[in-house]
C-alpha positions, -999 to +999 in steps of 0.1 A: +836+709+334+835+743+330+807+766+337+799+772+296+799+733+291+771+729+319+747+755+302+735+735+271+734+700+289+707+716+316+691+733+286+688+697+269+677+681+300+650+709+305+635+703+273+638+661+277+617+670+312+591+694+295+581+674+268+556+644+267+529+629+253+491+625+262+464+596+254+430+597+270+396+582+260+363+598+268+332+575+273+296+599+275+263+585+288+258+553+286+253+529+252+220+525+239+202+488+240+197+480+207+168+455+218+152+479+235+150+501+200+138+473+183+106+471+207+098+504+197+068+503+175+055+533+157+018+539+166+016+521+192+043+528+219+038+554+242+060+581+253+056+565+293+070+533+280+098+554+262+103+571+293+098+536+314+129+522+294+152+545+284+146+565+312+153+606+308+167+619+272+194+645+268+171+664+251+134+673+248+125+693+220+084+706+220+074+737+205+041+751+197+031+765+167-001+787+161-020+789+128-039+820+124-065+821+096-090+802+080-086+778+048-084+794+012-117+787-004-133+807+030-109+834+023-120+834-017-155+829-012-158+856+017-170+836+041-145+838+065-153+864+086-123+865+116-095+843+111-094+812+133-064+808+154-058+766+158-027+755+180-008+729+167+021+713+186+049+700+158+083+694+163+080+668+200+110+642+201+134+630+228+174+629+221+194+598+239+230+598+225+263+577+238+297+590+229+327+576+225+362+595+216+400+591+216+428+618+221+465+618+213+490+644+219+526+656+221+535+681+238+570+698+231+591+729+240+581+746+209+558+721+192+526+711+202+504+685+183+465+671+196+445+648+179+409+640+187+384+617+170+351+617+186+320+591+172+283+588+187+253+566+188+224+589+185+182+577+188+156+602+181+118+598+190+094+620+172+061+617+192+023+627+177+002+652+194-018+621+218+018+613+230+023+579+213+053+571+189+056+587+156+090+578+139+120+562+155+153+573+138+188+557+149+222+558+138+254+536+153+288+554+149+310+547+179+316+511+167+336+533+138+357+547+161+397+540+157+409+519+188+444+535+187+435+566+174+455+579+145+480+550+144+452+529+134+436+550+105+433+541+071 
């Protein structure tokens, strides 16, 4: 063999030994109980026993709100001499969320291609202002999830 023949077989092997492909699976948190969820009873469960069972959330969300000013008909009648300022707290839930996601890709010289599909299990807890239950508000996903990722699409 001659020196010009052995140039493009190392350049083949060098791009057989470059290129690949990748699979992975990500798994986030940890999957909610859905018997647990269903104990949750709005107006009666506590944010303690929340705490107590689902232990801490991703997120906590509480903001305060002030009202300044006194109703309409005070206003109108001229009654209202200073406006009232009256603190409300709105917005008070906790987050818990479980993900789930699959990744493909192939990884070539001069082509590159990555696919990632990602699905999650979100509960959200709205709480009232004494700290007890409001609205309970879950949605499943990850069961939706591709198991082979794209080859198993529809």
């Amino acid at each position: 063999m001659r020196c010009g023949q052995i140039r493009p077989l190392v350049c083949a092997l060098g791009l057989v030994v470059l290129s690949g492909c990748v699979m992975g699976r990500i798994y986030r948190d940890h999957p909610l109980d859905e018997q647990k969820i269903a104990t949750i009873q709005r107006g009666v469960t506590t944010k303690a026993q929340i705490l107590e069972q689902f232990g801490p959330p991703q997120e906590i969300e509480t903001r305060e709100l002030v009202a300044i000013g006194g109703g309409v008909d005070e206003v109108l009648s001229g009654r209202g001499s200073k406006p009232k300022a009256e603190s409300l707290v709105g917005a008070r839930y906790f987050r818990y969320s479980y993900s789930r996601a699959n990744g493909f890709g192939i990884v070539l010289l001069l082509f590159n291609y990555l696919d990632f599909d990602q699905k999650n299990d979100s509960l959200v807890i709205f709480f009232d202002n004494q700290d007890v239950v409001q609205d309970v508000a879950y949605e499943r996903d990850t069961d939706k999830l591709p198991r082979f990722g794209f080859w198993s699409r529809k």
